[in-house]
C-alpha positions as MATLAB code, in Angstrom:
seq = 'XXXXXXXXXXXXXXXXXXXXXXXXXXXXXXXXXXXXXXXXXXXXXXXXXXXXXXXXXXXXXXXXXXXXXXXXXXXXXXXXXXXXXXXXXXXXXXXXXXXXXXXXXXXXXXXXXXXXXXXXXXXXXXXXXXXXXXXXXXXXXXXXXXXXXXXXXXXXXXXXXXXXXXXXXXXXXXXXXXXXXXXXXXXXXXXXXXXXXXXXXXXXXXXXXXXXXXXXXXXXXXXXXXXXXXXXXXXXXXXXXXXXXXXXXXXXXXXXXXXXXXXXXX';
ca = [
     -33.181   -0.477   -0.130;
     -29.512    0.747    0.390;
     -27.571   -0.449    3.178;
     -24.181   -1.270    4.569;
     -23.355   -4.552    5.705;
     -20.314   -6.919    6.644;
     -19.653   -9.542    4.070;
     -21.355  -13.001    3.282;
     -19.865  -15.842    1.527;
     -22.345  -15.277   -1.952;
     -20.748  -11.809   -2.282;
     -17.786  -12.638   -3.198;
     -18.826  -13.816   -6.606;
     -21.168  -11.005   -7.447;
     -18.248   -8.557   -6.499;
     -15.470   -9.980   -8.623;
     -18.127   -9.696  -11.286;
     -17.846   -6.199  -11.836;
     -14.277   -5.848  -10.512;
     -12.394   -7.095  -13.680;
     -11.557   -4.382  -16.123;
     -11.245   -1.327  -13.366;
      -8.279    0.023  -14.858;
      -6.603   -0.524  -17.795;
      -4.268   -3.090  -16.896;
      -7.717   -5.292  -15.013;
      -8.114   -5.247  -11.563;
      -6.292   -6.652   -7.888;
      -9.881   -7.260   -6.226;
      -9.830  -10.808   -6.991;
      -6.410  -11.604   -5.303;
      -6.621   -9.428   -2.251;
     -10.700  -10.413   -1.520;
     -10.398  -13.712    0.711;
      -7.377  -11.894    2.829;
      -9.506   -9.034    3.259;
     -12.633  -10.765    4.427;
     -10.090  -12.572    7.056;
      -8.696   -9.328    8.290;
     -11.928   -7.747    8.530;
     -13.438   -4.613    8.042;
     -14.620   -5.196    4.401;
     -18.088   -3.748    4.133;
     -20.348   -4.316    1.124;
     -22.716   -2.061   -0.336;
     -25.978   -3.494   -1.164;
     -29.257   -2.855   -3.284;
     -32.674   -4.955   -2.156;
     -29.911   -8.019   -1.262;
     -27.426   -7.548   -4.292;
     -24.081   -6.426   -3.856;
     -23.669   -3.115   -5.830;
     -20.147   -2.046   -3.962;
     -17.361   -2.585   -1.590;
     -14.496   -1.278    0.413;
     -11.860   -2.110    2.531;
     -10.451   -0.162    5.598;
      -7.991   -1.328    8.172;
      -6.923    0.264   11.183;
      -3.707    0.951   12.407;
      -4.298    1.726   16.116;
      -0.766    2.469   17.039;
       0.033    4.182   14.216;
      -3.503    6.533   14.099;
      -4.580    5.810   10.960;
      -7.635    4.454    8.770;
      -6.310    2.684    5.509;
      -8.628    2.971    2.875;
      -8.941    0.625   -0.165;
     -10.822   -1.110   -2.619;
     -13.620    1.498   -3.523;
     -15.540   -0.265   -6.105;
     -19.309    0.351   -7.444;
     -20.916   -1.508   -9.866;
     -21.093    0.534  -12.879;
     -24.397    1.356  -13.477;
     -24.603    2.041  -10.208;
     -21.949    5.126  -10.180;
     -22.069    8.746   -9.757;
     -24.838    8.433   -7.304;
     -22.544    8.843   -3.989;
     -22.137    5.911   -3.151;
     -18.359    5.472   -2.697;
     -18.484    8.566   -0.663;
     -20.518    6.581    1.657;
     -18.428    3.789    2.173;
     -15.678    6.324    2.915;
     -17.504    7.755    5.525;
     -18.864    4.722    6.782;
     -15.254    3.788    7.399;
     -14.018    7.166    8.695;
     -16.760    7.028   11.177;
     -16.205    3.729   12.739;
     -12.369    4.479   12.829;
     -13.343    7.864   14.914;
     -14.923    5.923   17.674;
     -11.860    3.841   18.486;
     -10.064    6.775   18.803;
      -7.899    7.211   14.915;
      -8.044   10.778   13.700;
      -6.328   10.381   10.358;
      -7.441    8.534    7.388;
      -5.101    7.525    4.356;
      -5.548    6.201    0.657;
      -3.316    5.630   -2.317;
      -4.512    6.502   -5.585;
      -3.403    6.171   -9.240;
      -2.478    9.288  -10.794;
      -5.062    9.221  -13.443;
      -7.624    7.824  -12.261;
      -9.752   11.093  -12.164;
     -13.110   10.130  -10.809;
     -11.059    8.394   -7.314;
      -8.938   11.993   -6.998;
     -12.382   14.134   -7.283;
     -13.664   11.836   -4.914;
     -11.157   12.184   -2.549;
     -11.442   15.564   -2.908;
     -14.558   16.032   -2.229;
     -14.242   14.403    1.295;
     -10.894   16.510    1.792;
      -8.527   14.358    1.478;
      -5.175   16.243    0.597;
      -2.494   15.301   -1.535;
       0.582   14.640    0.686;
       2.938   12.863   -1.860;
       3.656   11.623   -4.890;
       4.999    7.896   -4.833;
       6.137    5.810   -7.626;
       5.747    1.963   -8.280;
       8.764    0.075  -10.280;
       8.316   -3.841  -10.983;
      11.255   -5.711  -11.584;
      11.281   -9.850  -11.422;
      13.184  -12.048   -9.029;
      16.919  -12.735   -9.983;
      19.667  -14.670   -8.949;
      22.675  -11.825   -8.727;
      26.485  -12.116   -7.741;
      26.069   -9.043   -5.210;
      27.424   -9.403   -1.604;
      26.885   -6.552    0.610;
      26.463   -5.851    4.444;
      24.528   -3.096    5.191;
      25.033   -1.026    8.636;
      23.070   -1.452   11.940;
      20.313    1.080   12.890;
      18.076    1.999   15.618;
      14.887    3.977   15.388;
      16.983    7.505   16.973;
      19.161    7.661   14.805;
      15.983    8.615   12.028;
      16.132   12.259   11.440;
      12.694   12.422   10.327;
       9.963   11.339   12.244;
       7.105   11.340    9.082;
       8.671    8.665    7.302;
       6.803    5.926    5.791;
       6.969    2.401    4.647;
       4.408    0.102    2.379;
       3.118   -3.023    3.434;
       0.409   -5.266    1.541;
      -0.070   -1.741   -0.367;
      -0.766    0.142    2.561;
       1.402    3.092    3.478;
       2.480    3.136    6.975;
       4.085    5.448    9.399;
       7.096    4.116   10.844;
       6.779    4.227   14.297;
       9.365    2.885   17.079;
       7.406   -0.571   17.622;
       7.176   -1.229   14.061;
      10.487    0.037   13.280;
      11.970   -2.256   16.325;
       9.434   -5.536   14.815;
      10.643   -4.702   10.987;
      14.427   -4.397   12.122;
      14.020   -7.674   14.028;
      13.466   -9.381   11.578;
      16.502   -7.793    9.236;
      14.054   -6.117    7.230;
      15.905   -2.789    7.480;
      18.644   -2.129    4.663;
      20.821    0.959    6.118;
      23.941    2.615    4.745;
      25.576    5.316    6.793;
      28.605    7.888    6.304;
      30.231    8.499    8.646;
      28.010    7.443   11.271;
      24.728    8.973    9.572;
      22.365    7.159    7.774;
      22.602    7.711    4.327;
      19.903    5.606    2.703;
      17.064    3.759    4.038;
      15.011    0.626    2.487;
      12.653   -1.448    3.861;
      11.684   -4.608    2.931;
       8.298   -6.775    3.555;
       6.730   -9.246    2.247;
       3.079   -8.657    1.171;
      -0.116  -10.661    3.244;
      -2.365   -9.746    0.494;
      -0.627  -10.063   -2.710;
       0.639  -13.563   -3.406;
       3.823  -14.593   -4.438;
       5.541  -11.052   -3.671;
       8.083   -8.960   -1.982;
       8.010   -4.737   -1.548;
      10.951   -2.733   -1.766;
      10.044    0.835    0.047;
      13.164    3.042   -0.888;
      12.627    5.251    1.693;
      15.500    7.469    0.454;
      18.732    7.284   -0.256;
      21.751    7.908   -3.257;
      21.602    5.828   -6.535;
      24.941    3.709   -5.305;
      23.430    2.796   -2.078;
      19.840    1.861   -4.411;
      21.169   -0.234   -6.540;
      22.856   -2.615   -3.998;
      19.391   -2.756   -2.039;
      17.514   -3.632   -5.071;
      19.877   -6.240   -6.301;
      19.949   -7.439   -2.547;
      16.354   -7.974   -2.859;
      16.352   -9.692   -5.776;
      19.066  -12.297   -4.372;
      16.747  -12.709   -1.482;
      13.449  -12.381   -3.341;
      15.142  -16.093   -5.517;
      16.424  -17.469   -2.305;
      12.381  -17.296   -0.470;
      10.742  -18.315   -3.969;
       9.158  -14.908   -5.003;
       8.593  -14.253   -8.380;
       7.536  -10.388   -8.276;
       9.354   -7.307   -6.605;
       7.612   -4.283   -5.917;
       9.627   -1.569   -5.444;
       7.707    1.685   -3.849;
       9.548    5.347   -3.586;
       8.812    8.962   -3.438;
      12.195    9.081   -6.200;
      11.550    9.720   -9.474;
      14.644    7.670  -11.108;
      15.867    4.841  -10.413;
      19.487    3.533  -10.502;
      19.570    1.574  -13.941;
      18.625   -1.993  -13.179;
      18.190   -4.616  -16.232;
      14.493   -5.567  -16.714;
      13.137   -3.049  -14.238;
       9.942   -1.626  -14.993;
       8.338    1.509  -16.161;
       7.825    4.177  -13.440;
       3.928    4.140  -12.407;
       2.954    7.374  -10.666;
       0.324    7.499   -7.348;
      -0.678    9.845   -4.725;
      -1.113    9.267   -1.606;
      -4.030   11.887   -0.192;
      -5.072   11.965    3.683;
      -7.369   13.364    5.720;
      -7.968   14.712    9.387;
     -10.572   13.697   11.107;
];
């Protein structure tokens, strides 16, 4: 019998079992799984007491949305709707606390998770583009400007966190900028370019770059900022996450990987 239930401590092996060679490159499921199970709201599909899927959603209550993440189905246990459950399972349970929009990021090729997504009307609001580049002592000194949250022209910006694309609202502008998180340049009083920096809960050992926009000078001292500071905490691996299609020539940066981010209204 098919059912949806929260996790248990023997799924975790049965999961990662199938969750190895999802893409090309292998799979994330096995170093996100524990963090998930401690945030909560990581549901598992199962089959007469076998784990045959999983997802992840998290809600941001302030921000009114339902993250979605880490569809996976056992494979000979696809095309049968499955995932679309989960989903749903998710975007139901998100309704009754009030969210009304629901968000996921997927990889520009991967077909089957953009037809799904389609089905359940998720849109296609943007195209964003992943860049790795590794952590690197640098000879850069630069002071960027001070910012509040009015002096944003747009209110539908975003930032990434753990993976997850987030608006930025006032509170979490006001907690990221707290924390110096915020890398501004202005002209003439108006903000020019805009990063933001975190460092990810899920993902071990690394440090996201959201290049929220910006000109190529201002880039490049914000990524070789981050790689000073990514060396000085101990991080290995720099994620760097922006709607841009180019990036300011940086040695050893990575190939441009392409994703869209769909949503939904509830």
């Amino acid at each position: 019998m098919i059912h949806i239930r929260s996790p248990i401590t023997s799924d975790k092996e049965k999961i990662l079992a199938f969750c190895t060679d999802t893409f090309s490159w292998g799979d994330y499921i096995h170093e996100v799984y524990d963090s998930w199970m401690y945030e909560g709201q990581l549901i598992i599909l199962e089959d007469n007491g076998e784990p045959i899927g999983m997802c992840h959603g998290i809600e941001y209550v302030d921000e009114n949305i339902l993250w979605i993440e880490g569809i996976r189905i056992r494979p000979d246990q696809r095309k049968k709707g499955f995932a679309a459950n989960l989903v749903l399972y998710l975007e139901n349970k998100a309704k009754k606390h009030g969210i009304t929009n629901g968000s996921m990021l997927i990889e520009s090729e991967n077909i089957p998770s953009l037809n799904l997504a389609k089905k359940l009307v998720y849109k296609i609001q943007a195209q964003w583009n992943y860049f790795s580049l590794e952590s690197k002592k640098n000879s850069l000194i630069y002071q960027f400007d001070s910012i509040n949250f009015d002096q944003l022209d747009r209110k539908d910006l975003r930032y990434v966190e753990s993976w997850r694309w987030i608006p930025i609202t006032q509170y979490n502008f006001d907690r990221l900028n707290s924390n110096n998180n915020i890398l501004c340049v202005k002209n003439k009083g108006k903000v020019q370019s805009l990063g933001i920096i975190t460092e990810s809960i899920s993902f071990e050992d690394t440090i996201i770059l959201t290049i929220v926009f910006g000109i190529f000078d201002d880039i490049q001292n914000m990524i070789l900022y981050v790689q000073n500071l990514s060396a000085k905490r101990n991080y290995s691996k720099i994620r760097i996450i922006t709607e841009l299609n180019e990036l300011p020539p940086i040695e050893n940066i990575g190939k441009k990987f392409p994703f869209y981010l769909v949503e939904k209204k509830f």
